[in-house]
N, C-alpha and C positions, 0 to 999 in steps of 0.2 A: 633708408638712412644710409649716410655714407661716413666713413670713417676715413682720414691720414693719420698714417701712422709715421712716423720718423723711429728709426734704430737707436736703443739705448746703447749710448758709450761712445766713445773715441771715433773718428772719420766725420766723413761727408759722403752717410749715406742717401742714395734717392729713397725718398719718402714711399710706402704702401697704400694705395688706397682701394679701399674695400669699400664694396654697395651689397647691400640684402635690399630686398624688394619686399615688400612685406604681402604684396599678391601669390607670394612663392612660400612663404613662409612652414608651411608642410613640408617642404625638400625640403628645409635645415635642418641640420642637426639641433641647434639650441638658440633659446631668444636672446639677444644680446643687449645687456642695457650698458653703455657704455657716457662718460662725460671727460672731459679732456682731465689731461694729468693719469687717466687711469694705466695702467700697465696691464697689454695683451700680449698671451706667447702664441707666436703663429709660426709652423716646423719648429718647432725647438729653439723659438731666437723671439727675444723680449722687445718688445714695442709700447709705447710712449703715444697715447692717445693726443695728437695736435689740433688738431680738427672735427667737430663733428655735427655735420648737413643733415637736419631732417629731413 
């Protein structure tokens, strides 16, 4: 699965994009179910789920 993320609030920031592999899935820390609209904090800074690629 692959997630973009865009920065909640003010600018133009570049977008996040995050992949878990789900072959890997043991190294994670946690399962993510994520659908756009949802709000992730990644470091201490809230993100705005835009996209999401199974």
């Amino acid at each position: 699965m692959t997630l973009l993320l865009r920065r909640i609030g003010r600018g133009n920031w570049s977008p996040l994009l995050i992949s878990y592999d789900h072959h890997r899935q043991g190294q994670l820390p946690i399962l993510l179910a994520a659908k756009v609209g949802d709000r992730i904090e990644v470091a201490g800074v809230a993100y705005r789920v835009s996209v999401v690629i199974p």
